[in-house]
LUMZA-798598 format. One line per 8 residues: number of its first residue (from 1); their letters; for each residue x, y, z of N, C-alpha, C, O, CB. Coordinates in Angstrom, 2 decimals. Last residue first. Glycine has a CB too. Layout:
<pts>
NUM> A> X:Y:Z:X:Y:Z:X:Y:Z:X:Y:Z:X:Y:Z; ...;
</pts>
This chain:
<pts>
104> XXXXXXXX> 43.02:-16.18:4.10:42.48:-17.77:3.52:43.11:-18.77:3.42:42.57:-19.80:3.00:42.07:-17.88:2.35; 42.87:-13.82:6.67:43.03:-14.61:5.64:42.98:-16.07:5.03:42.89:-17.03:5.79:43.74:-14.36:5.54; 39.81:-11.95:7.75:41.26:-12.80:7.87:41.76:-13.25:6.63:41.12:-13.07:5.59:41.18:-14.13:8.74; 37.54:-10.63:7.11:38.89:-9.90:7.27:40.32:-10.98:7.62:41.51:-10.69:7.69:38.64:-8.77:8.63; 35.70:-12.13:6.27:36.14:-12.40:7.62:37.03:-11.14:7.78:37.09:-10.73:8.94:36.93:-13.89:7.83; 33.53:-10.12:3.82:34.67:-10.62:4.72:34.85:-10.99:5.43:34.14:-10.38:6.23:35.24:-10.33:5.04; 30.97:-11.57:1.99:31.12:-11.09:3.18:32.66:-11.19:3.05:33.16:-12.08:2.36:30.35:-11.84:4.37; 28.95:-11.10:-0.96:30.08:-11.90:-0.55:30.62:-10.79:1.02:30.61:-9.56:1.04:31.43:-12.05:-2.14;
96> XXXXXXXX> 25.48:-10.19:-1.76:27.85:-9.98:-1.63:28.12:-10.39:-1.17:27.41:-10.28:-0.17:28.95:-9.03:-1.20; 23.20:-12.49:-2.76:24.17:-11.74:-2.02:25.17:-11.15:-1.70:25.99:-11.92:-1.20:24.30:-11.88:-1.66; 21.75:-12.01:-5.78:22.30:-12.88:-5.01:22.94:-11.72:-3.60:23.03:-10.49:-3.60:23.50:-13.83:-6.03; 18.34:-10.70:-6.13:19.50:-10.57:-6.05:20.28:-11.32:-5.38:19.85:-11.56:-4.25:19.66:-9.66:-5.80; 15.72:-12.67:-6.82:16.10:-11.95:-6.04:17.85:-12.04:-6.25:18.50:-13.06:-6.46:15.43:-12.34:-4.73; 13.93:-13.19:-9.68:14.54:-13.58:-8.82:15.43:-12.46:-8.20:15.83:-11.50:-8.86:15.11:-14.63:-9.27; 9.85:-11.69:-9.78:11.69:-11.58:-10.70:12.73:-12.20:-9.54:12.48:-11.81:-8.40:12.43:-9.38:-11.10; 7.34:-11.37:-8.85:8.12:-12.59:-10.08:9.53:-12.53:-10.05:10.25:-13.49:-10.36:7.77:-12.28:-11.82;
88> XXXXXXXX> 7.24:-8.86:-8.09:6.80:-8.94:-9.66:7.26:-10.64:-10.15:7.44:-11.06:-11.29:7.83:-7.52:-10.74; 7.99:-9.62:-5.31:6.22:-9.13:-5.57:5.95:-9.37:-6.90:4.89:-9.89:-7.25:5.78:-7.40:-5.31; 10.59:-9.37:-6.00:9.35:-10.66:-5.40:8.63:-10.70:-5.58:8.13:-11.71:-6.08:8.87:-10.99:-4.47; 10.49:-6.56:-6.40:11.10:-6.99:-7.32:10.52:-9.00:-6.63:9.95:-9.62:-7.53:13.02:-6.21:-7.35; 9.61:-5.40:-3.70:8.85:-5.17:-5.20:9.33:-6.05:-6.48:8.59:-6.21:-7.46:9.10:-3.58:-5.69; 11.65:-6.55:-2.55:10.27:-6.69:-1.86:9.53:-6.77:-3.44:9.10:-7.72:-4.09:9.72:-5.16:-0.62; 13.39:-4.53:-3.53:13.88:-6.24:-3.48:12.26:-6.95:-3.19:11.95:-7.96:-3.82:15.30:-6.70:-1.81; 12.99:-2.30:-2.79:13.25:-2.69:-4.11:12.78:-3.70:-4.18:11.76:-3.92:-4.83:14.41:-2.74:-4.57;
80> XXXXXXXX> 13.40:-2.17:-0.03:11.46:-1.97:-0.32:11.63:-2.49:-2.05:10.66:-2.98:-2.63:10.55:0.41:-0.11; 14.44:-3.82:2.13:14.84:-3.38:0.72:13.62:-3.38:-0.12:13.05:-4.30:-0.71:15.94:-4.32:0.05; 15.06:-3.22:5.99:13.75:-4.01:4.60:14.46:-2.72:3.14:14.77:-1.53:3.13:10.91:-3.46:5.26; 16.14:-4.27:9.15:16.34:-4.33:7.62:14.84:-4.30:6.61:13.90:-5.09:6.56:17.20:-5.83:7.36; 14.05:-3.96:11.23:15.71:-3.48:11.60:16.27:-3.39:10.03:16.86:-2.35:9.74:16.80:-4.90:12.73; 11.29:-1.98:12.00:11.73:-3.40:11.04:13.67:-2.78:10.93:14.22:-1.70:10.68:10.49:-3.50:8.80; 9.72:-1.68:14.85:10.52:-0.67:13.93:11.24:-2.21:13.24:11.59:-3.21:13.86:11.82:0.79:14.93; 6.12:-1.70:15.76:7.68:-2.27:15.64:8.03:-1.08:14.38:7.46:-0.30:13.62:7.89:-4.35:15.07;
72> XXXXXXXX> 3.77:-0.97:15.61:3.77:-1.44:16.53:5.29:-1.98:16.78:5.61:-2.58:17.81:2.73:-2.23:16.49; 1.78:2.17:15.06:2.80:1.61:14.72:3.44:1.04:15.80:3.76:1.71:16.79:3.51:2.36:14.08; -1.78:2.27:14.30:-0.79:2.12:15.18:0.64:1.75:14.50:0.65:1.09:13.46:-1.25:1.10:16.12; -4.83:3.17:13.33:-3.61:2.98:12.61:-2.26:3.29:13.23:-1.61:4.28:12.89:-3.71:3.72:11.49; -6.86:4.57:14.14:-6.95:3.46:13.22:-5.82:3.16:12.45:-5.78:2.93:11.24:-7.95:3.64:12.38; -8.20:5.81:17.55:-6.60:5.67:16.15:-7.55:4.46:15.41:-8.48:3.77:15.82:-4.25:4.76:16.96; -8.61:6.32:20.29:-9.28:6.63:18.83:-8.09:6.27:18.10:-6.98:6.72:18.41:-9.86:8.29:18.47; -9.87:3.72:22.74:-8.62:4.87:21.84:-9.09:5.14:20.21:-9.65:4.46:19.35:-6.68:3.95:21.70;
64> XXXXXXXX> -11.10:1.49:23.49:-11.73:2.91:22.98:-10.83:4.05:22.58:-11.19:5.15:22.14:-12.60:3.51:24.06; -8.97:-0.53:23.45:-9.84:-0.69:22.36:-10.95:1.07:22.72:-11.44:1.56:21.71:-10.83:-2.62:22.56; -6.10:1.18:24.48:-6.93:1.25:24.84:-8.30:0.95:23.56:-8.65:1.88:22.84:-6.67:2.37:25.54; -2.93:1.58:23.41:-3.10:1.40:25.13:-4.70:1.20:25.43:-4.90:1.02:26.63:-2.49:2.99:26.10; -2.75:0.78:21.00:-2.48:2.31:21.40:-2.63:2.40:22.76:-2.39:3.50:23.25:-3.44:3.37:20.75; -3.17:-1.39:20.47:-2.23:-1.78:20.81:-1.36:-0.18:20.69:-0.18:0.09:20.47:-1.88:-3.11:20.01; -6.20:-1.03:20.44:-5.55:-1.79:21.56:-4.19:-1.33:21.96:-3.86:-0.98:23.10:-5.43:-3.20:21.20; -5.97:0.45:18.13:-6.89:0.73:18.97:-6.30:0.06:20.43:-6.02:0.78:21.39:-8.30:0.19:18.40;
56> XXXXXXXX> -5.00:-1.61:16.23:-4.64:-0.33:16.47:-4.73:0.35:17.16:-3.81:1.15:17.26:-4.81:0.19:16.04; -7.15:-3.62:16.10:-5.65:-3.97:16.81:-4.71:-2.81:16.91:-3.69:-2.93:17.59:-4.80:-5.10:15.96; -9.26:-2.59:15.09:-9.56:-2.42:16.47:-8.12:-3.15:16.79:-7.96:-3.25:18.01:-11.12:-3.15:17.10; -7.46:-0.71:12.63:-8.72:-0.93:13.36:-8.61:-1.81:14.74:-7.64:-1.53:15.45:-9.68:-1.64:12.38; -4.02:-1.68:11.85:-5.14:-1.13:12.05:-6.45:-1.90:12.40:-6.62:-3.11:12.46:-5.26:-0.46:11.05; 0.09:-1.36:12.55:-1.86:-2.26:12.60:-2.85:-1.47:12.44:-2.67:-0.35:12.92:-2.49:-3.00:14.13; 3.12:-1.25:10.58:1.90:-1.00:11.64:0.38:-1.56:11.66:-0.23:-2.10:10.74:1.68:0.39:11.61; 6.06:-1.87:11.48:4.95:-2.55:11.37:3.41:-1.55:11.70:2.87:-1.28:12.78:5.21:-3.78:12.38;
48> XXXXXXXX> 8.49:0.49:9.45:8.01:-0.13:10.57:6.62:-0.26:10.17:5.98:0.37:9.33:8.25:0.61:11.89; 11.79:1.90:9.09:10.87:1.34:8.17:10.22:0.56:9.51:10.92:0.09:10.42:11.55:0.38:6.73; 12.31:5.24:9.53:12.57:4.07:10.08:11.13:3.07:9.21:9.99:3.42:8.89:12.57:4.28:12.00; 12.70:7.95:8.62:13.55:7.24:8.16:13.42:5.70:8.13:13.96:4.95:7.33:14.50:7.63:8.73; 12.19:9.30:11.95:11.79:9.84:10.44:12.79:8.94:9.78:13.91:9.03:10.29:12.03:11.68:10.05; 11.34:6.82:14.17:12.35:8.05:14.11:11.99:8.21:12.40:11.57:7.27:11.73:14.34:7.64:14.64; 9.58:4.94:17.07:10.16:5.33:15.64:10.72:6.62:15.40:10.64:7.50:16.26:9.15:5.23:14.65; 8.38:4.52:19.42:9.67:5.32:19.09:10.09:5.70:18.35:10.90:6.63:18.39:10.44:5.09:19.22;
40> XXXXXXXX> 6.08:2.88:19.78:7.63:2.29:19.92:8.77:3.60:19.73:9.97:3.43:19.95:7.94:0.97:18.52; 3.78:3.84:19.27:3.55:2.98:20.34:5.55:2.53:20.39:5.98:1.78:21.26:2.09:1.48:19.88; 2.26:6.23:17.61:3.59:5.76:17.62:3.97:5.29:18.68:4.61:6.09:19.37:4.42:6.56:17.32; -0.45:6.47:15.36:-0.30:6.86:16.68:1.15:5.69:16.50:1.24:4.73:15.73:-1.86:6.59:17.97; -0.28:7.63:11.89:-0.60:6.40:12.66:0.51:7.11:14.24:1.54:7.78:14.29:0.07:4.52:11.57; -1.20:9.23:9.17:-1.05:9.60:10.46:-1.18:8.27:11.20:-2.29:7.76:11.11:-2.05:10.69:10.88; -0.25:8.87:5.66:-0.86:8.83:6.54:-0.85:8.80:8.06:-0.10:7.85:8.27:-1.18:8.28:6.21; 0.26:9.37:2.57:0.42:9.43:3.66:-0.44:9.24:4.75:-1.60:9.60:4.53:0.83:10.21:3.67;
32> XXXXXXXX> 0.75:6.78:-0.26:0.17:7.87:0.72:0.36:8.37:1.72:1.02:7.50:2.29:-0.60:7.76:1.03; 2.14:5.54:-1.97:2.30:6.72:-2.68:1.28:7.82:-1.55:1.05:9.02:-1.71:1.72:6.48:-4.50; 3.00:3.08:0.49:2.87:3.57:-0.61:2.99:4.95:-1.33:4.08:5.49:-1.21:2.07:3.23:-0.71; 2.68:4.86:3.07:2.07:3.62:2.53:2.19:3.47:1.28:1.15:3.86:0.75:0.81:3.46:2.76; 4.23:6.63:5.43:4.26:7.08:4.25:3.76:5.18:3.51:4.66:4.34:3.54:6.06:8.01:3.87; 3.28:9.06:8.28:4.06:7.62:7.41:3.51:7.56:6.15:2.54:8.22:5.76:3.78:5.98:8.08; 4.14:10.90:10.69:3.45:10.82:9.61:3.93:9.57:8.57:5.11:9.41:8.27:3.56:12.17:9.03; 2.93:9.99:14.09:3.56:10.01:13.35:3.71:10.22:11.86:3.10:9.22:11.46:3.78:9.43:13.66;
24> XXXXXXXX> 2.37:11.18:17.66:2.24:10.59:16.15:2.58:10.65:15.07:2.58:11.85:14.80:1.56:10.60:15.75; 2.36:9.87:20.92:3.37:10.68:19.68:2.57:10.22:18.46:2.18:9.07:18.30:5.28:10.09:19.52; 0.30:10.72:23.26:0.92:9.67:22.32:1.32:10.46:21.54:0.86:11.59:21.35:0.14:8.59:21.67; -1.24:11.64:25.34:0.10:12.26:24.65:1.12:11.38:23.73:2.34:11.43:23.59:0.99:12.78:25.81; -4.62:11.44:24.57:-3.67:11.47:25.91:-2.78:12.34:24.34:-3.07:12.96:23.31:-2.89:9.45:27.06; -7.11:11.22:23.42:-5.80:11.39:22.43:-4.81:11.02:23.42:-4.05:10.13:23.04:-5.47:13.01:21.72; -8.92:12.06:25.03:-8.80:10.46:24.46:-7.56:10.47:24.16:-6.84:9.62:24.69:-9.70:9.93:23.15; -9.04:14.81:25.09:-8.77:14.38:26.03:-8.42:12.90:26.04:-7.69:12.47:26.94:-9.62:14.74:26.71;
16> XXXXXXXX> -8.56:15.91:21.83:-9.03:15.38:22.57:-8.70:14.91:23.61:-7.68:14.27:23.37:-9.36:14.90:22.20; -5.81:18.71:21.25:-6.19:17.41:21.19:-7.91:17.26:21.95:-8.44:18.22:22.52:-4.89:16.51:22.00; -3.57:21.09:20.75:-5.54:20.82:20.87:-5.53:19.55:20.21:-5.32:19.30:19.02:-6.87:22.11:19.83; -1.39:20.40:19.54:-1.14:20.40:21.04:-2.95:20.30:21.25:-3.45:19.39:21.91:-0.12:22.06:21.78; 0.72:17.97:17.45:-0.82:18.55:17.37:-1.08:18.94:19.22:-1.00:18.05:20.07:-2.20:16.99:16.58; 2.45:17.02:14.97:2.68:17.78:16.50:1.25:18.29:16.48:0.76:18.95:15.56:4.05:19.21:16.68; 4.68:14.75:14.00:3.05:15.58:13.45:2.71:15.75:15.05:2.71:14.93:15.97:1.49:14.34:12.26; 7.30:14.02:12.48:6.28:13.50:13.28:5.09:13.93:13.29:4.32:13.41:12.47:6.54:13.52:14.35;
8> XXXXXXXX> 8.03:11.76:9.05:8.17:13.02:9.92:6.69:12.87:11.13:5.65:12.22:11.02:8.09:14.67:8.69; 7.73:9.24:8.17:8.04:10.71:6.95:8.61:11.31:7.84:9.80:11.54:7.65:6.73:11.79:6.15; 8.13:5.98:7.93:8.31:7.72:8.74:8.85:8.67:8.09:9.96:8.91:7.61:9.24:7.88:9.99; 6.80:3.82:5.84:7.94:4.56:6.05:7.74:5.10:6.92:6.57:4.79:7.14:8.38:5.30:5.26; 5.31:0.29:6.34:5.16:1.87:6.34:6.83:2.59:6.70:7.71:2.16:7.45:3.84:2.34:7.74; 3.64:-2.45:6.03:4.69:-2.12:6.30:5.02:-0.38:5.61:4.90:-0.11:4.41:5.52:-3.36:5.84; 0.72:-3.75:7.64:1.48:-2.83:7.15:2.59:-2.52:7.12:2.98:-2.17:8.23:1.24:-2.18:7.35; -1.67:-6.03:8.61:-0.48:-5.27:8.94:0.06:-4.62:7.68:-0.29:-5.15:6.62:0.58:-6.17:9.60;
</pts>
């Protein structure tokens, strides 16, 4: 799995007959882009799961579907910093402090 940006969607009307009318999407892996079929809705902005090879394939409606690279959820929070900053070792930022808005 993958965790991937939405760049933007990617409109293609000459398709293959395989293709049906799945939405697709352009996402962003790192420093790449790349086209993954859009099984949830996602929106340009939205940080989300996606799968490849034959769980991509499936979870596009069909193991003979052509895709290699599905998006299967939209992730409600992710701090791609904070991720990278784990990834290097380094302790994670404490938290802010919340309000009740009441008083103490």
């Amino acid at each position: 799995m993958l965790i991937c940006k939405v760049v933007k969607p990617l409109v293609s009307t000459n398709r293959i007959a395989d293709f049906q009318h799945k939405h697709l999407q352009v996402v962003l892996d790192g420093s790449t882009q790349k086209v993954a079929v859009d099984a949830v809705g996602a929106i340009p902005g939205d940080w989300v799961i996606c799968v490849g090879s034959s769980a991509a394939r499936e979870a596009a409606g069909s193991k003979s579907y052509p895709s290699d690279l599905t998006i299967v959820g939209i992730i409600d929070h992710w701090d791609p910093d904070a991720a990278k900053e784990m990834a290097a070792g380094k302790p994670a930022s404490p938290a802010a402090p919340t309000s009740s808005g009441g008083s103490q």
